[in-house]
mmCIF file as gemmi writes it, N, C-alpha and C atoms, coordinates in Angstrom:
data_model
loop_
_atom_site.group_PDB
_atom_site.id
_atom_site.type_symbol
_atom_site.label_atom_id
_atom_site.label_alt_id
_atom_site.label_comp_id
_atom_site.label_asym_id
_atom_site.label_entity_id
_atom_site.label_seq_id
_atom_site.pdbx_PDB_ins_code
_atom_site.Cartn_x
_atom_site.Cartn_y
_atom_site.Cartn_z
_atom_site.occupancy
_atom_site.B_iso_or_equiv
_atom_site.pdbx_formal_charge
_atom_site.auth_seq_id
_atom_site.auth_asym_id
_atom_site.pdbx_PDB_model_num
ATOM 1 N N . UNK Axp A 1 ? 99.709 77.142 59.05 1 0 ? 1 A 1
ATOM 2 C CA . UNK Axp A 1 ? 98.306 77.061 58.715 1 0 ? 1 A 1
ATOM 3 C C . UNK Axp A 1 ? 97.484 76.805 59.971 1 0 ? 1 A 1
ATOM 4 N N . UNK Axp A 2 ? 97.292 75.186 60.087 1 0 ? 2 A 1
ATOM 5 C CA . UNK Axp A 2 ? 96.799 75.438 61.891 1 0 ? 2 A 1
ATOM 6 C C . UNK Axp A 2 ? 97.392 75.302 63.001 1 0 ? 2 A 1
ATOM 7 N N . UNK Axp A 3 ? 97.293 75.3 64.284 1 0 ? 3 A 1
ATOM 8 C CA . UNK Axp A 3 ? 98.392 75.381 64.99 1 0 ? 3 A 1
ATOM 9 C C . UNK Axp A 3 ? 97.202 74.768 66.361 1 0 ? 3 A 1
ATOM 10 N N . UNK Axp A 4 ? 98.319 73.823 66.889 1 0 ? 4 A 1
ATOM 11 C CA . UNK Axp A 4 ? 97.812 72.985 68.426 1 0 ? 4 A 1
ATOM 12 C C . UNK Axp A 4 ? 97.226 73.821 69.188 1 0 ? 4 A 1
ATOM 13 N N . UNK Axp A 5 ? 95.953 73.45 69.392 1 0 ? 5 A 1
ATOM 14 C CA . UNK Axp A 5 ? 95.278 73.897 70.322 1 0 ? 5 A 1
ATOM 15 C C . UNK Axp A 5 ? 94.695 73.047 71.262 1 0 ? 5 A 1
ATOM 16 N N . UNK Axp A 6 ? 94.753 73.409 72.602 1 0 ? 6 A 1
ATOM 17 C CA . UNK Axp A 6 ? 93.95 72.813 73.843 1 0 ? 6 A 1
ATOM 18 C C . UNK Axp A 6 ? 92.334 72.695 73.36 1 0 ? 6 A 1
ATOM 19 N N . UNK Axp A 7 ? 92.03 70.998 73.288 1 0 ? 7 A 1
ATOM 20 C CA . UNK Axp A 7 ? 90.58 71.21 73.075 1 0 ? 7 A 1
ATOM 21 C C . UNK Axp A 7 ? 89.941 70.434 73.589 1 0 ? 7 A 1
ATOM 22 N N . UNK Axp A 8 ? 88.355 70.915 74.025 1 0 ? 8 A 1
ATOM 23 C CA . UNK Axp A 8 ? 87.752 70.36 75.445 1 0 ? 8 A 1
ATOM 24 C C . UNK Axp A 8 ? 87.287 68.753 74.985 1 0 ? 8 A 1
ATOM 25 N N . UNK Axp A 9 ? 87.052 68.744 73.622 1 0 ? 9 A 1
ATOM 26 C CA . UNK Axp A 9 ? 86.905 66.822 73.572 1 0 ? 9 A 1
ATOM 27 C C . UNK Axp A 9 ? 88.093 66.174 73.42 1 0 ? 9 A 1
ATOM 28 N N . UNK Axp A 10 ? 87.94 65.109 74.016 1 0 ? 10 A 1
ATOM 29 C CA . UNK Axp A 10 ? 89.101 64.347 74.556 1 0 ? 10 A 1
ATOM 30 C C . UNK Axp A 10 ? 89.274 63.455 73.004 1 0 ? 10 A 1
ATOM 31 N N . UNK Axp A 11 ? 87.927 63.449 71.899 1 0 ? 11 A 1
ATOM 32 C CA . UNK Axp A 11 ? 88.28 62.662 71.027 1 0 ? 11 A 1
ATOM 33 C C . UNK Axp A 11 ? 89.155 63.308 69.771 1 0 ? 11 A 1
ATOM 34 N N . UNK Axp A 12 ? 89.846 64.243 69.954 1 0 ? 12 A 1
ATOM 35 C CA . UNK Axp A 12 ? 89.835 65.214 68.453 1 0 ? 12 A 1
ATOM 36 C C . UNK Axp A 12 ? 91.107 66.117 69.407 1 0 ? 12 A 1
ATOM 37 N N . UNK Axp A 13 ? 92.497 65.408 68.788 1 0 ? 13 A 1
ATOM 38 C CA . UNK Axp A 13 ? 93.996 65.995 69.508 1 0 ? 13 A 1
ATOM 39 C C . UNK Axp A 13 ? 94.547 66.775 68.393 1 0 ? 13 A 1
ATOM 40 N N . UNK Axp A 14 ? 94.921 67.726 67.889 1 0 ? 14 A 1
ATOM 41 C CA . UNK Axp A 14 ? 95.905 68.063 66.595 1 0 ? 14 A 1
ATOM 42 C C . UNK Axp A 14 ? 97.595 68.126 67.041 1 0 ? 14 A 1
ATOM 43 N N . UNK Axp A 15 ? 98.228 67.799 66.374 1 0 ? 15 A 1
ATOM 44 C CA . UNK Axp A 15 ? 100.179 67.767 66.672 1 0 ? 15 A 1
ATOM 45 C C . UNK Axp A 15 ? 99.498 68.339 65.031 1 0 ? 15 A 1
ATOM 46 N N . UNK Axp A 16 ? 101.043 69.402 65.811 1 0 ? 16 A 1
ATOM 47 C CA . UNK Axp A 16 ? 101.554 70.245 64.119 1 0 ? 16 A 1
ATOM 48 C C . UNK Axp A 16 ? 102.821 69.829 64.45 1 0 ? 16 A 1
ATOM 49 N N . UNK Axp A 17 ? 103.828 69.063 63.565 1 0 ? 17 A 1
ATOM 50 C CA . UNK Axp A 17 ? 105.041 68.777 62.983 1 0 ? 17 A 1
ATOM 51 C C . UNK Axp A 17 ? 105.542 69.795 62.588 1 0 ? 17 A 1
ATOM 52 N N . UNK Axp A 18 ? 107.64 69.439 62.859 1 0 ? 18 A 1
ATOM 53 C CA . UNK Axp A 18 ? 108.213 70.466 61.952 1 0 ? 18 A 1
ATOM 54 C C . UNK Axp A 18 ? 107.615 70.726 60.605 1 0 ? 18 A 1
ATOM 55 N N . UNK Axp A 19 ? 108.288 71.036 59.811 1 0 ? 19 A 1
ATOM 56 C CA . UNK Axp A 19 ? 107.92 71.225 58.186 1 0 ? 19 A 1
ATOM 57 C C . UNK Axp A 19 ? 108.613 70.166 57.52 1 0 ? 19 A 1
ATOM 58 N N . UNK Axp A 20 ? 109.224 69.205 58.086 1 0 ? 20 A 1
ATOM 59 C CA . UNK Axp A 20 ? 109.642 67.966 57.318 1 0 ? 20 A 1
ATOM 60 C C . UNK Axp A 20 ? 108.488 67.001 57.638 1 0 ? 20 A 1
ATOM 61 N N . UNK Axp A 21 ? 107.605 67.36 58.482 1 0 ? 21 A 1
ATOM 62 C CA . UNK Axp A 21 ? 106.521 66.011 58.687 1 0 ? 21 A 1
ATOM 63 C C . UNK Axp A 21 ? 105.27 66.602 58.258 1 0 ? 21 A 1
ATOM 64 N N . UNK Axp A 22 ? 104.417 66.204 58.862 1 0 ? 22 A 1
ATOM 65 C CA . UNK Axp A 22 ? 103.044 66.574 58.142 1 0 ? 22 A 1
ATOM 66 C C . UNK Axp A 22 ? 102.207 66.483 59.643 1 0 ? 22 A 1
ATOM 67 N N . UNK Axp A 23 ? 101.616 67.567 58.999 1 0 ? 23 A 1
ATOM 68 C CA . UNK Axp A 23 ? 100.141 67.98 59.916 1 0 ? 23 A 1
ATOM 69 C C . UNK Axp A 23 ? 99.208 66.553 60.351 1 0 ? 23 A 1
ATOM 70 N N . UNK Axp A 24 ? 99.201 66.278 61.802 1 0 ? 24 A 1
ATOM 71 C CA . UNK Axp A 24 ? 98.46 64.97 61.989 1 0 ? 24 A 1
ATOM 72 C C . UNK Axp A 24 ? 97.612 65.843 63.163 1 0 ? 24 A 1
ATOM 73 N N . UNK Axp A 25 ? 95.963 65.298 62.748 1 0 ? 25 A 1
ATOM 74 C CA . UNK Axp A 25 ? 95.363 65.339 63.915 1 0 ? 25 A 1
ATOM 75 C C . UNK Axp A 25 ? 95.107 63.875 64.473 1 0 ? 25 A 1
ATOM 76 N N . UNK Axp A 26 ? 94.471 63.818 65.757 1 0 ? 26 A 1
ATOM 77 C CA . UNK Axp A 26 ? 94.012 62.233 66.431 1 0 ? 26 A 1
ATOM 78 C C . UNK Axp A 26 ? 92.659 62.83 66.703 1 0 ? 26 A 1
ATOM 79 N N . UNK Axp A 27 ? 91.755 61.786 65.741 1 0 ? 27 A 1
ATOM 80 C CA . UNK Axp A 27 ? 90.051 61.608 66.157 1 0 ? 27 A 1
ATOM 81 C C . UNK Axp A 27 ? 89.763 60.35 66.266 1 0 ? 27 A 1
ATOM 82 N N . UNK Axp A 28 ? 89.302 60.003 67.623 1 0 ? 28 A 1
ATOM 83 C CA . UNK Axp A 28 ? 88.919 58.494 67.959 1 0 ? 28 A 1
ATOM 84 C C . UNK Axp A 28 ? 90.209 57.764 67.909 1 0 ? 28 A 1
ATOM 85 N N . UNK Axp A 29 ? 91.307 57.992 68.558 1 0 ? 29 A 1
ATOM 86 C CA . UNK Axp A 29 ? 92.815 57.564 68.368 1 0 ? 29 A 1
ATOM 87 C C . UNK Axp A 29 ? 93.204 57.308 66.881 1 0 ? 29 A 1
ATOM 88 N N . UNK Axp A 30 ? 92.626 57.252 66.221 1 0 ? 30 A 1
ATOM 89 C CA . UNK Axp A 30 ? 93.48 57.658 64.668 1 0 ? 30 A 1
ATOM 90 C C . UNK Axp A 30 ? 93.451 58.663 64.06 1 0 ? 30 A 1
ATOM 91 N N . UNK Axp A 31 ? 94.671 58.36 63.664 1 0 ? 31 A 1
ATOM 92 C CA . UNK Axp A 31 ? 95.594 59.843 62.907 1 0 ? 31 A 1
ATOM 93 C C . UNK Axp A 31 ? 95.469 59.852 61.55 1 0 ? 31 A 1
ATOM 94 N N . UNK Axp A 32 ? 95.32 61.051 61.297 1 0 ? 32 A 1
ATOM 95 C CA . UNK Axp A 32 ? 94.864 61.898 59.927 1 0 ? 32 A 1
ATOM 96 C C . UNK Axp A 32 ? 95.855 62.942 59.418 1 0 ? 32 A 1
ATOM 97 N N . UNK Axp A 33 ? 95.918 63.31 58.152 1 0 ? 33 A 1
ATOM 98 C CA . UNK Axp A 33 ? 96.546 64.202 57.761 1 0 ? 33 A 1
ATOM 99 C C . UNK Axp A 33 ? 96.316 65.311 57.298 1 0 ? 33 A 1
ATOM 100 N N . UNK Axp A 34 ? 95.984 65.988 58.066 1 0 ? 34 A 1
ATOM 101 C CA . UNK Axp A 34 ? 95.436 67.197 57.314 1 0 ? 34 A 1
ATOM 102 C C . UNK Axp A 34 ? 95.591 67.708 55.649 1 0 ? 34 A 1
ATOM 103 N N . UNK Axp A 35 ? 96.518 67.234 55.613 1 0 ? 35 A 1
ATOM 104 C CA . UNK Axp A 35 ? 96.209 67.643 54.302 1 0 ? 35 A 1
ATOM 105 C C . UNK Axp A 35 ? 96.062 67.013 53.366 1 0 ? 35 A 1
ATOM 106 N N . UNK Axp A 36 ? 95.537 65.504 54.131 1 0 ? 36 A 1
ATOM 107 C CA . UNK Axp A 36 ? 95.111 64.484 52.773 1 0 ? 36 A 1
ATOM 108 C C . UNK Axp A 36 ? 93.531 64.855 52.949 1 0 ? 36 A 1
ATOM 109 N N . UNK Axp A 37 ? 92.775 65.948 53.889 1 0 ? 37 A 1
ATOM 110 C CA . UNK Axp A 37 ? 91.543 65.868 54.284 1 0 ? 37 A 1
ATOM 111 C C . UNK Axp A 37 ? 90.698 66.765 53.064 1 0 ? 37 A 1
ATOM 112 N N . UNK Axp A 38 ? 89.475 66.724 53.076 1 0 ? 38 A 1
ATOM 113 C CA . UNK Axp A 38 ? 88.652 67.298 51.479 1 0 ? 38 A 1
ATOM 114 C C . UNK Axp A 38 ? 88.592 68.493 52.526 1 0 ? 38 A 1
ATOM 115 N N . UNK Axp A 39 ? 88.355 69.508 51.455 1 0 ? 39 A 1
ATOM 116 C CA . UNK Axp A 39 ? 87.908 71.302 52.09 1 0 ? 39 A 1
ATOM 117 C C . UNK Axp A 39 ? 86.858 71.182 52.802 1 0 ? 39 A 1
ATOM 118 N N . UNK Axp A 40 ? 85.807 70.27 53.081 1 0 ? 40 A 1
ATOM 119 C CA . UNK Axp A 40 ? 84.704 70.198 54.035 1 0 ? 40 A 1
ATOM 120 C C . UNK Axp A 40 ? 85.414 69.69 55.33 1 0 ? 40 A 1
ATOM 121 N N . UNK Axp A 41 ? 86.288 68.562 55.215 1 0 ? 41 A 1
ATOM 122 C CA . UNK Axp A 41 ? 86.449 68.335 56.403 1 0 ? 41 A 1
ATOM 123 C C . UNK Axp A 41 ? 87.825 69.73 57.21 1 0 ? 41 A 1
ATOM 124 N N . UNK Axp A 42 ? 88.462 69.788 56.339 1 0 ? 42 A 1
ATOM 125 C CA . UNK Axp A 42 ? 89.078 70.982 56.726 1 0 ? 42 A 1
ATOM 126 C C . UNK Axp A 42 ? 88.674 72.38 57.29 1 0 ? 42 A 1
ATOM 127 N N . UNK Axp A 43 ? 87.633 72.489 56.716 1 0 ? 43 A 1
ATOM 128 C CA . UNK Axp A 43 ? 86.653 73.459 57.348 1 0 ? 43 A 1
ATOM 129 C C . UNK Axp A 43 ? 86.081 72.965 58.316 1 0 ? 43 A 1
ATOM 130 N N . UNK Axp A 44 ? 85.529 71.851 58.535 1 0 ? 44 A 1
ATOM 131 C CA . UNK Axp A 44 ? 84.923 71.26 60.135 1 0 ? 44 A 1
ATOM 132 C C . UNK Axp A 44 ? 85.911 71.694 61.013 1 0 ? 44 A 1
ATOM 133 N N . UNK Axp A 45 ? 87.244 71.426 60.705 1 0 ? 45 A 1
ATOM 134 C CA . UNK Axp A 45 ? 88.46 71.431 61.666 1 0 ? 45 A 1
ATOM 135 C C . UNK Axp A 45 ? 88.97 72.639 61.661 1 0 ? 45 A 1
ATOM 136 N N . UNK Axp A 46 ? 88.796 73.866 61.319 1 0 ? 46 A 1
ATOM 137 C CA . UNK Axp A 46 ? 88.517 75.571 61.151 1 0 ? 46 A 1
ATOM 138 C C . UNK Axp A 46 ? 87.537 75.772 62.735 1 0 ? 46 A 1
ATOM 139 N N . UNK Axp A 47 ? 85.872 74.969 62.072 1 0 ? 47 A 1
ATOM 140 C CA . UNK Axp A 47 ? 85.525 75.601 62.614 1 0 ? 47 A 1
ATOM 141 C C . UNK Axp A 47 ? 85.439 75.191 64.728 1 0 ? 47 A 1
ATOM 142 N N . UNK Axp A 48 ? 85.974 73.804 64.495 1 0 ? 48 A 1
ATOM 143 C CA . UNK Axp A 48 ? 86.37 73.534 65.924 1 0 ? 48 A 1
ATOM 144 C C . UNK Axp A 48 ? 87.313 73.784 66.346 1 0 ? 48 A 1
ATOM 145 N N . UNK Axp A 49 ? 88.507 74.8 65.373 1 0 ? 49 A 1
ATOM 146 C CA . UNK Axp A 49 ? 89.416 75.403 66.443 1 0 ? 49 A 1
ATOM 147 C C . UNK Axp A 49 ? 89.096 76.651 66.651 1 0 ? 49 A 1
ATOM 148 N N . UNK Axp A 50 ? 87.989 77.189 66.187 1 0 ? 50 A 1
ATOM 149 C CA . UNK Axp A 50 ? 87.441 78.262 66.417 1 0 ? 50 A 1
ATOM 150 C C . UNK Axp A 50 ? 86.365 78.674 67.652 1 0 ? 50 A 1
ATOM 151 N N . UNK Axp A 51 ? 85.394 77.347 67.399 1 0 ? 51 A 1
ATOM 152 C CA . UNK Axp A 51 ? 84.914 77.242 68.909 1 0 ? 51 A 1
ATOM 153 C C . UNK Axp A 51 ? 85.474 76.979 70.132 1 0 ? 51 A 1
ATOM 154 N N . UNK Axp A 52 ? 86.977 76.321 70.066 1 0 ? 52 A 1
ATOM 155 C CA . UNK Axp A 52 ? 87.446 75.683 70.762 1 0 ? 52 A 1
ATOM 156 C C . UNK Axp A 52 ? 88.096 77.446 71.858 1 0 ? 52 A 1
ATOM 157 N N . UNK Axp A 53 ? 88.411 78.321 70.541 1 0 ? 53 A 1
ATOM 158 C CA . UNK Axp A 53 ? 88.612 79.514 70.967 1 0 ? 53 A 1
ATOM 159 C C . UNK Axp A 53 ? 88.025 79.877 71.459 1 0 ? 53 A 1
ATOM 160 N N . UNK Axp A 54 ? 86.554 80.359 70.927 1 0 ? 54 A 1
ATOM 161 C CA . UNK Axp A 54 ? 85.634 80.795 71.529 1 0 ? 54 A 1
ATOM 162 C C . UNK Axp A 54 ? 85.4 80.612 73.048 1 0 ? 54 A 1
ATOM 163 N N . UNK Axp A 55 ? 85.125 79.388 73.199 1 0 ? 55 A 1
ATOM 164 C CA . UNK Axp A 55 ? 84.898 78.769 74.788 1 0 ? 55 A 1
ATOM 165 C C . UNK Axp A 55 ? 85.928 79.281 75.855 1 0 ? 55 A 1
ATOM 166 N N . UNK Axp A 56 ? 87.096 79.391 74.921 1 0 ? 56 A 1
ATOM 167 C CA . UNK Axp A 56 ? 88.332 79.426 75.69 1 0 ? 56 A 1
ATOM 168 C C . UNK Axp A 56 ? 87.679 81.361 76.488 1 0 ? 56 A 1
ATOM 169 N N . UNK Axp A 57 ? 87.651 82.142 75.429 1 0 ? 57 A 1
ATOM 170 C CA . UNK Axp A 57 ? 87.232 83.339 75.617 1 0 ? 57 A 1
ATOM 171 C C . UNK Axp A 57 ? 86.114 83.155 76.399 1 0 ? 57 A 1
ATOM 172 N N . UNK Axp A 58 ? 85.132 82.695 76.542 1 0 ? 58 A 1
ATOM 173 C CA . UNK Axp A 58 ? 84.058 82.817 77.402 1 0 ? 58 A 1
ATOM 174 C C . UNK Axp A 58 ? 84.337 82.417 78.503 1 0 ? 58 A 1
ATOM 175 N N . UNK Axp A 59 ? 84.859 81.19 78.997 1 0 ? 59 A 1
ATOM 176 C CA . UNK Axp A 59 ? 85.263 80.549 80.486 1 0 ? 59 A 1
ATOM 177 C C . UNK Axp A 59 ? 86.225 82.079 80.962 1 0 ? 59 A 1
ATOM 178 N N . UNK Axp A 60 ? 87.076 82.587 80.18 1 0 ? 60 A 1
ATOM 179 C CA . UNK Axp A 60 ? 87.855 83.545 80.718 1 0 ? 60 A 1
ATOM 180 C C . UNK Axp A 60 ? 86.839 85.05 81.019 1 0 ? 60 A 1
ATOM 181 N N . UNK Axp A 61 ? 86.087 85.141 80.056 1 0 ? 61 A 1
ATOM 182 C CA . UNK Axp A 61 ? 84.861 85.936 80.315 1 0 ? 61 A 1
ATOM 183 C C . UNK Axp A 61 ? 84.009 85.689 82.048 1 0 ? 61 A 1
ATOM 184 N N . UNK Axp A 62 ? 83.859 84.558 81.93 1 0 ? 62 A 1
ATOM 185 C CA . UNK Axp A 62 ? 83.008 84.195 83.041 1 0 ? 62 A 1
ATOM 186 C C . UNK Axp A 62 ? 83.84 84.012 84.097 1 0 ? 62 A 1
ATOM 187 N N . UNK Axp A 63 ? 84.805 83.448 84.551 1 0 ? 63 A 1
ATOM 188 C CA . UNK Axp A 63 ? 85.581 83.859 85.406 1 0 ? 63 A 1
ATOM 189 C C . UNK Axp A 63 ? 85.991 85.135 85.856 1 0 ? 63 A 1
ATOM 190 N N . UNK Axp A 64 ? 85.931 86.461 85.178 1 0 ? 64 A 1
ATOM 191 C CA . UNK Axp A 64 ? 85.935 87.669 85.625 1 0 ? 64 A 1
ATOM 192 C C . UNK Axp A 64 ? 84.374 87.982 85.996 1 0 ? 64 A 1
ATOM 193 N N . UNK Axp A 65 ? 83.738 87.602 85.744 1 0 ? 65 A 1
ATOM 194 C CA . UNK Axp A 65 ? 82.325 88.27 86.369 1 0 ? 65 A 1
ATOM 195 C C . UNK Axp A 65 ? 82.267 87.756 87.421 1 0 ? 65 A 1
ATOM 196 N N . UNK Axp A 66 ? 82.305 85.946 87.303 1 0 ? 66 A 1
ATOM 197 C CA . UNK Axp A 66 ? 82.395 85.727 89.136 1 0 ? 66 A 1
ATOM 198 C C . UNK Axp A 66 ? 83.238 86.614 89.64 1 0 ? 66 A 1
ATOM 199 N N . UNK Axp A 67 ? 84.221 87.068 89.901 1 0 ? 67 A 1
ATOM 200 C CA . UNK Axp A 67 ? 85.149 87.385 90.317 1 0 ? 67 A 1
ATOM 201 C C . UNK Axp A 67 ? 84.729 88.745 91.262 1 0 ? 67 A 1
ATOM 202 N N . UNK Axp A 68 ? 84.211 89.013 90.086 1 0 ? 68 A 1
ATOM 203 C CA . UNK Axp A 68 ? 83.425 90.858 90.025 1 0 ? 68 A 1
ATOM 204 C C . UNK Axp A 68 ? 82.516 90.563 90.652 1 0 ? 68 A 1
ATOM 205 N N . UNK Axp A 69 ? 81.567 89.562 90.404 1 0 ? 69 A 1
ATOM 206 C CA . UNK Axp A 69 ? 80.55 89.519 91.335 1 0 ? 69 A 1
ATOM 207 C C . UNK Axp A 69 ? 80.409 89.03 92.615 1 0 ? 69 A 1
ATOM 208 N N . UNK Axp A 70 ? 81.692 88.023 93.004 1 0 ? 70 A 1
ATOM 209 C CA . UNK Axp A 70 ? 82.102 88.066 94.573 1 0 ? 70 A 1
ATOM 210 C C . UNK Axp A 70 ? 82.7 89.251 94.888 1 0 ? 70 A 1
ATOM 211 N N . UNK Axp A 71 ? 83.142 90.04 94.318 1 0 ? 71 A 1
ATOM 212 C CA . UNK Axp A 71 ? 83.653 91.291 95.04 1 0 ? 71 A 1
ATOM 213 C C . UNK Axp A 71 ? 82.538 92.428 95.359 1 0 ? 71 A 1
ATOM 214 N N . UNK Axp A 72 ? 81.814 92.39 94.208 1 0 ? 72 A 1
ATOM 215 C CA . UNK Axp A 72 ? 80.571 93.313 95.345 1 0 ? 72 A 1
ATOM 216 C C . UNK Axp A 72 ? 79.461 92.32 95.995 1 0 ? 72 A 1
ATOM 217 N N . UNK Axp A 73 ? 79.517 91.75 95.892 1 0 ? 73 A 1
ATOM 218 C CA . UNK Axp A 73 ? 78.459 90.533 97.143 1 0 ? 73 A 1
ATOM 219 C C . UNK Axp A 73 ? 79.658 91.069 98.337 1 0 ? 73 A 1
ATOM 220 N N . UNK Axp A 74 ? 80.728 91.239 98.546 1 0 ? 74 A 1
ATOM 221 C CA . UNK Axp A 74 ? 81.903 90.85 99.62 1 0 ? 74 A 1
ATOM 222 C C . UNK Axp A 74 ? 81.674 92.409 100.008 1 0 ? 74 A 1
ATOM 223 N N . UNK Axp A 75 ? 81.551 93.586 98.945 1 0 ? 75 A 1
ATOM 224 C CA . UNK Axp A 75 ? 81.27 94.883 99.455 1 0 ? 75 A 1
ATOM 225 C C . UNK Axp A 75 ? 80.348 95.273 100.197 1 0 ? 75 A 1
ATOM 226 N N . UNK Axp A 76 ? 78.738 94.542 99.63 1 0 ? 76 A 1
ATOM 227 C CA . UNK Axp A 76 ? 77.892 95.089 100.171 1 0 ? 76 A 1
ATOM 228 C C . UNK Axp A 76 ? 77.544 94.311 101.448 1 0 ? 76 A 1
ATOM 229 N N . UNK Axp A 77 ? 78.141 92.864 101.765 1 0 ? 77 A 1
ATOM 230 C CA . UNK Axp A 77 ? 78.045 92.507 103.027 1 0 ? 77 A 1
ATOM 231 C C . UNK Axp A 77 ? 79.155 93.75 104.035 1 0 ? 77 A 1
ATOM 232 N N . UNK Axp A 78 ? 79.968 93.418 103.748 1 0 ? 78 A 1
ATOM 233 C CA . UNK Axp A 78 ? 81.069 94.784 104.242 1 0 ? 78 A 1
ATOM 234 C C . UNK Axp A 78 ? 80.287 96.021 105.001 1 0 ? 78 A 1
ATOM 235 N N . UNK Axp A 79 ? 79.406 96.354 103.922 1 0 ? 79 A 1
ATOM 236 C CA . UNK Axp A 79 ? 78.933 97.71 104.292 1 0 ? 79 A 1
ATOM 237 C C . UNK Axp A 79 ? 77.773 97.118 104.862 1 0 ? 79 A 1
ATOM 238 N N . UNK Axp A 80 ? 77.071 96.555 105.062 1 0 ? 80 A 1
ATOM 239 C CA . UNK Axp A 80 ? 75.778 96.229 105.856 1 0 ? 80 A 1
ATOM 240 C C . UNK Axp A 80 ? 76.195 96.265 107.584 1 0 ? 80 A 1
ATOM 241 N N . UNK Axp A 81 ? 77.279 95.699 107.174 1 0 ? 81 A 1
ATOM 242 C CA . UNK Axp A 81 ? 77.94 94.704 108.794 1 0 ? 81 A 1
ATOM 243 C C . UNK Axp A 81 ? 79.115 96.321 109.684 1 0 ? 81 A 1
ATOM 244 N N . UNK Axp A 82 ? 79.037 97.06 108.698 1 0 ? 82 A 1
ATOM 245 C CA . UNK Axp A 82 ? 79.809 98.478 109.027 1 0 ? 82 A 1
ATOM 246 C C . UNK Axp A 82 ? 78.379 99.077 109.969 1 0 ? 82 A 1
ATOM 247 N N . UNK Axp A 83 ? 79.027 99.978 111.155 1 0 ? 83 A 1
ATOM 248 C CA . UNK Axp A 83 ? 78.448 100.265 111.966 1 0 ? 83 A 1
ATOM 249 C C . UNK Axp A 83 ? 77.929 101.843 111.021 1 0 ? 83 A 1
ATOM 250 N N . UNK Axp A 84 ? 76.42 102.072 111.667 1 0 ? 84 A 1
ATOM 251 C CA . UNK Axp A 84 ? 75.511 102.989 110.702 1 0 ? 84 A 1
ATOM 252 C C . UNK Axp A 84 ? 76.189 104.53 110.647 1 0 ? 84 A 1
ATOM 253 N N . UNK Axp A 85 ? 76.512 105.626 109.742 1 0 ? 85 A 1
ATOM 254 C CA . UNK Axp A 85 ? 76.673 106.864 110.119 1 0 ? 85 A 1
ATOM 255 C C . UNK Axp A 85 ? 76.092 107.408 110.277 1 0 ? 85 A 1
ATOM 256 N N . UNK Axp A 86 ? 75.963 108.783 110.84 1 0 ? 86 A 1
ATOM 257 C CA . UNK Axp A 86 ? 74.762 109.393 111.389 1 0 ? 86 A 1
ATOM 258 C C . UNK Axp A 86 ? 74.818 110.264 110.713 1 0 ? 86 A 1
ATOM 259 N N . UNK Axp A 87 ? 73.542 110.428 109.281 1 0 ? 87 A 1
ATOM 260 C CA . UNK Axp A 87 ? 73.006 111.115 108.335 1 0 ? 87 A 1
ATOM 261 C C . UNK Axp A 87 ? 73.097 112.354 109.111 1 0 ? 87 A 1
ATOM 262 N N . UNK Axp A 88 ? 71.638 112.578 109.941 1 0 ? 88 A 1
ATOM 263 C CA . UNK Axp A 88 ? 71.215 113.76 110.501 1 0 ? 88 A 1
ATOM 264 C C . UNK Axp A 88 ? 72.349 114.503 111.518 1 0 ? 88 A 1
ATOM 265 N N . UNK Axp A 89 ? 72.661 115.188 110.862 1 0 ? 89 A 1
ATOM 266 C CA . UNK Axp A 89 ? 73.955 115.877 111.452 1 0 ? 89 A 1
ATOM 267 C C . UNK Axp A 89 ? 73.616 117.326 111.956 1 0 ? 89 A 1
């Protein structure tokens, strides 16, 4: 059902157990059971492993544009600093 994910608040940990234990998350150092939780709070905890995704996708998003975008900042210094060709031939 849900499954451990890396997440950026330090207050809100999930451990998924074999199938002999039970689903525990840690919010504010105490542990919960997922599945003693009501469908609202279960859905809160949906939707923060969903953002938690999300972010994950965007930092990885944004790290390729820097990336991309030091590489042509790095081109067009390149070519500025390249000695001129001579158009008129």
């Amino acid at each position: 059902m849900l499954q451990s994910q890396p997440t950026l608040n330090s207050n809100l940990k999930e451990t998924v157990m074999s199938k002999n234990e039970k689903n525990l998350i840690t919010v504010n150092d105490i542990e919960y059971n997922i599945e003693d939780m009501t469908d609202a709070q279960k859905t809160m905890l949906n939707h923060i492993n969903d953002l938690d995704r999300k972010l994950g996708s965007a930092q990885f998003n944004l790290d390729q544009l820097n990336v991309g975008r030091d590489a042509f900042v790095k081109m067009l210094a390149d070519n500025l600093e390249a000695p001129a060709e001579d158009d008129a031939e």
